[in-house]
ROFIRO-432106 format. One line per 2 residues: for each residue x, y, z of N, C-alpha, C. Coordinates in nm, 2 decimals. Layout:
N
X:Y:Z:X:Y:Z:X:Y:Z | ...
This chain:
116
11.82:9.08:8.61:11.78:9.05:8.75:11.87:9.12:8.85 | 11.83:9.15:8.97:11.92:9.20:9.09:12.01:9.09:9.13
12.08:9.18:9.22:12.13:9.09:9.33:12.05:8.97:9.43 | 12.04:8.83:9.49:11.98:8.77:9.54:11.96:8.85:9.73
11.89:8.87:9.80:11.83:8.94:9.88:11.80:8.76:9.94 | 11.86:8.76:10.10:11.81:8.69:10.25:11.70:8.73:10.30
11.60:8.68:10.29:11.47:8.76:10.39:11.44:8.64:10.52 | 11.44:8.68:10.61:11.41:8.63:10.73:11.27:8.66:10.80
11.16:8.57:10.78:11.02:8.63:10.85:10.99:8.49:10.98 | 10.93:8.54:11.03:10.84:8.49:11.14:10.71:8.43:11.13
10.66:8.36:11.13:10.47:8.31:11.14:10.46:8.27:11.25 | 10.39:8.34:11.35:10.35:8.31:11.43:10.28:8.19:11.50
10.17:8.15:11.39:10.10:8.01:11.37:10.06:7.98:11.21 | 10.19:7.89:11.20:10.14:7.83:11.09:10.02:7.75:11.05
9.96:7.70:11.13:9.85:7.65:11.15:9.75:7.69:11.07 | 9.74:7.83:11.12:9.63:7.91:11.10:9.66:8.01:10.99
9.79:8.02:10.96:9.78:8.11:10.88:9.76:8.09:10.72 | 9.64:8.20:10.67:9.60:8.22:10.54:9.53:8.26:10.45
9.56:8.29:10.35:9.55:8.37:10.27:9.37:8.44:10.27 | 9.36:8.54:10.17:9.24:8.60:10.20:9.13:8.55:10.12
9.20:8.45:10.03:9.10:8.40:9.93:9.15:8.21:9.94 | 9.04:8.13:9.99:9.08:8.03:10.03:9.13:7.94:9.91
9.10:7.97:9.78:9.15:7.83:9.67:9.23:7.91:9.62 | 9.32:8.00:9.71:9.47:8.01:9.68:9.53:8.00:9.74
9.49:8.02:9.85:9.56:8.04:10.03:9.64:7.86:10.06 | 9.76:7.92:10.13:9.80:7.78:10.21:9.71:7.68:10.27
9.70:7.57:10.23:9.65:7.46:10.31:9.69:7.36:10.40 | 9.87:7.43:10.43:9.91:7.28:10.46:9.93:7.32:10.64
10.02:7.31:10.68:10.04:7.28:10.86:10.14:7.27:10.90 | 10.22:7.23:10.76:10.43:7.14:10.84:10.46:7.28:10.80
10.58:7.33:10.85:10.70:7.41:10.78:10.78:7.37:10.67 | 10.75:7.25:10.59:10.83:7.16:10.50:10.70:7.19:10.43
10.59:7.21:10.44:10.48:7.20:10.32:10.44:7.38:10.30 | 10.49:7.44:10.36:10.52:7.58:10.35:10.64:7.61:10.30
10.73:7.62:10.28:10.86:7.62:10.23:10.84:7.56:10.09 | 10.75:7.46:10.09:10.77:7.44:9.94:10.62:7.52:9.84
10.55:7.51:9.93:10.44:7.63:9.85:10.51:7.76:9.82 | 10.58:7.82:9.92:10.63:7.91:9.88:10.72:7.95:9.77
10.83:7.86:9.78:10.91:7.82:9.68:10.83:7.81:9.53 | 10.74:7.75:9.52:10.67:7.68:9.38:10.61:7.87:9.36
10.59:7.88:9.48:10.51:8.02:9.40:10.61:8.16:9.35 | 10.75:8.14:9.44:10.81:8.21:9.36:10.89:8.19:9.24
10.91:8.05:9.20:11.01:8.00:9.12:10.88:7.98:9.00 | 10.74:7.95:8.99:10.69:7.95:8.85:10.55:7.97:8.86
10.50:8.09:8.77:10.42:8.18:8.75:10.27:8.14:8.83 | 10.24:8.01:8.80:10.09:7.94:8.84:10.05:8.02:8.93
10.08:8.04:9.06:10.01:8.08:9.15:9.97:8.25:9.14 | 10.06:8.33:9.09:10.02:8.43:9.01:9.91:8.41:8.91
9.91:8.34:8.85:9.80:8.35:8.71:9.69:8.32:8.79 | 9.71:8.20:8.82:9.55:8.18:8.91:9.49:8.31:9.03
9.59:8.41:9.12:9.55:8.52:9.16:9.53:8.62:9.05 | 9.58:8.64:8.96:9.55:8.73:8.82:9.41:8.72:8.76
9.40:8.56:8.76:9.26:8.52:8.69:9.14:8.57:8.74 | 9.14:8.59:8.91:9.01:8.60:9.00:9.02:8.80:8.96
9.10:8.85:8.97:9.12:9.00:8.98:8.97:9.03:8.87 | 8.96:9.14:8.91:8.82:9.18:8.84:8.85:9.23:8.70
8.97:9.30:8.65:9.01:9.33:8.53:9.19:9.26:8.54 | 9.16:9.14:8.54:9.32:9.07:8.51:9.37:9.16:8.40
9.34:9.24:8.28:9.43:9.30:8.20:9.50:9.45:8.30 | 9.45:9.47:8.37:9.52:9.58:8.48:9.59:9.56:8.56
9.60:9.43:8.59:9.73:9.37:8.71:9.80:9.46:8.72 | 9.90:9.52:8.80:10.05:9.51:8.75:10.14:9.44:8.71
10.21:9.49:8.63:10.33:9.37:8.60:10.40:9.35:8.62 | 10.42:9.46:8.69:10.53:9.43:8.84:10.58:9.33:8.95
10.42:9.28:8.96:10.38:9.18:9.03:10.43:9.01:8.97 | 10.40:8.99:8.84:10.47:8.92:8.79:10.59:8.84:8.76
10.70:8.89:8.79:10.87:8.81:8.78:10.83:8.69:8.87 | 10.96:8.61:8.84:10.96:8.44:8.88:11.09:8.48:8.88
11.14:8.42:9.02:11.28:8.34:9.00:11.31:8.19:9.03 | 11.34:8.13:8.93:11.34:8.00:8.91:11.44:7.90:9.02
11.53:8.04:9.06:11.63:8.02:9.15:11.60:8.01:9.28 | 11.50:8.07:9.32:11.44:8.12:9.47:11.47:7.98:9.57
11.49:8.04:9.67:11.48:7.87:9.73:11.44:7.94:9.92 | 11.35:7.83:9.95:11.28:7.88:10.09:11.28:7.77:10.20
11.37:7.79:10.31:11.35:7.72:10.41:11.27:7.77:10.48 | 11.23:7.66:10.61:11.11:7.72:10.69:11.14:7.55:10.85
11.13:7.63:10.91:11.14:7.51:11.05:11.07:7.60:11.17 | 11.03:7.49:11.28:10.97:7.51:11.35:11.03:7.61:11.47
10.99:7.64:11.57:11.10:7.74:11.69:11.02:7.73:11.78 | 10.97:7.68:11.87:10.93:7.70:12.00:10.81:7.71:11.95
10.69:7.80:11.93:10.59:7.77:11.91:10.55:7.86:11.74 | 10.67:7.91:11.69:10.66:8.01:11.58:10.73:7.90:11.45
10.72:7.97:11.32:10.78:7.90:11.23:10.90:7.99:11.18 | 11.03:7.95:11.17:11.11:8.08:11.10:11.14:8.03:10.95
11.11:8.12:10.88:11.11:8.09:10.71:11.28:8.22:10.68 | 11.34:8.14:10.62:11.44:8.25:10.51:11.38:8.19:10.38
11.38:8.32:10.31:11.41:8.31:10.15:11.50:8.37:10.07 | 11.57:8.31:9.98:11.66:8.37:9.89:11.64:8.40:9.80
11.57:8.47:9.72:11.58:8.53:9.58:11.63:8.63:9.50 | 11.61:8.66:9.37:11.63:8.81:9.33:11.52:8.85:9.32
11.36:8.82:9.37:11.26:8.89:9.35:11.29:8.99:9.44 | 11.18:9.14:9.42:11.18:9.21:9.53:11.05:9.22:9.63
11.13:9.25:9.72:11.00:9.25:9.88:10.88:9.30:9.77 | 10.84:9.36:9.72:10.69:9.38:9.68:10.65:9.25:9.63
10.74:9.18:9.53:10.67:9.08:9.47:10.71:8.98:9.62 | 10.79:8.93:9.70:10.76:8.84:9.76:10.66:8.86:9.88
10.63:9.02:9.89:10.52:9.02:9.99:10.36:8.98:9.95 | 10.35:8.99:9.81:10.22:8.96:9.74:10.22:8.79:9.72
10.30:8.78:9.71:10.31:8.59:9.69:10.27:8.60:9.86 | 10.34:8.58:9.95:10.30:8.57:10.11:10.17:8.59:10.15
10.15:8.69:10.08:9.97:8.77:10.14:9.86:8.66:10.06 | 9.94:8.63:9.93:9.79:8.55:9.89:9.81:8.38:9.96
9.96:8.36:10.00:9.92:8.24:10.01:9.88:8.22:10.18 | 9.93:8.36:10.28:9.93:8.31:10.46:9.84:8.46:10.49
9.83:8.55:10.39:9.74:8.67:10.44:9.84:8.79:10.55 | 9.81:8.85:10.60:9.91:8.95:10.70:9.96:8.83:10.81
9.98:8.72:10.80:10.02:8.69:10.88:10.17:8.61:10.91 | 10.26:8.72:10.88:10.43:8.69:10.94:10.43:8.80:10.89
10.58:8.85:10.93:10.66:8.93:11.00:10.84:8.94:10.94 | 10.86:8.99:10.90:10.96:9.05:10.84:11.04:9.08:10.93
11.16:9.00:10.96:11.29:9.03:11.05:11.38:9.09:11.01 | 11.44:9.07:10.92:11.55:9.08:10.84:11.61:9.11:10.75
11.64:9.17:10.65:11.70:9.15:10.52:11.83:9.15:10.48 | 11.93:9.06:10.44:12.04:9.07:10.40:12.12:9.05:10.28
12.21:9.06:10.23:12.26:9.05:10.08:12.31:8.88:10.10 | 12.27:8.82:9.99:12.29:8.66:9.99:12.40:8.61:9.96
């Protein structure tokens, strides 16, 4: 595994934000129920396999896409009318941008990146 990587994003409206396929997509509303979707989806495989499963040739995935860190851990609180989420892992931005996309869709924003 790499070094652990700070990522700092933005969600504009958590509310609203999500994913492109609704029985994967976020369902919740709090910053506390986002932080932990998130979390669960980087720390163990499920939410990958269940996006794997729908893909039209799941044996073509990448496997790229695949790694877990068990270690990952994700805050998220509210800011004025936006949500600001940090995550710490050793996955990399490709795999944590594909975990984000299936569960909130294009919707946050990438501030930051720093060494953890």
């Amino acid at each position: 595994m790499s070094q652990a990587q700070r990522y700092y994003l933005t969600i504009a409206n958590l509310a609203t934000a999500r994913g492109p396929d609704a029985g994967l997509s976020f369902q919740g509303s709090s910053p506390q129920s986002f932080a932990d979707a998130l979390q669960q989806a980087l720390r163990k495989p499920i939410l990958f396999d269940r996006w794997k499963a729908t893909q039209p040739d799941p044996d073509d995935v990448d496997p790229s896409l695949a790694p877990v860190d068990p270690n990952a851990t994700v805050t998220a609180q509210l800011n004025d009318l936006h949500t600001d989420v940090e995550v710490v892992t050793t996955l990399t931005h490709f795999v944590l941008r594909h975990r984000l996309f299936i569960l909130i869709g294009p919707n946050w924003q990438l501030h930051d990146v720093a060494a953890a």
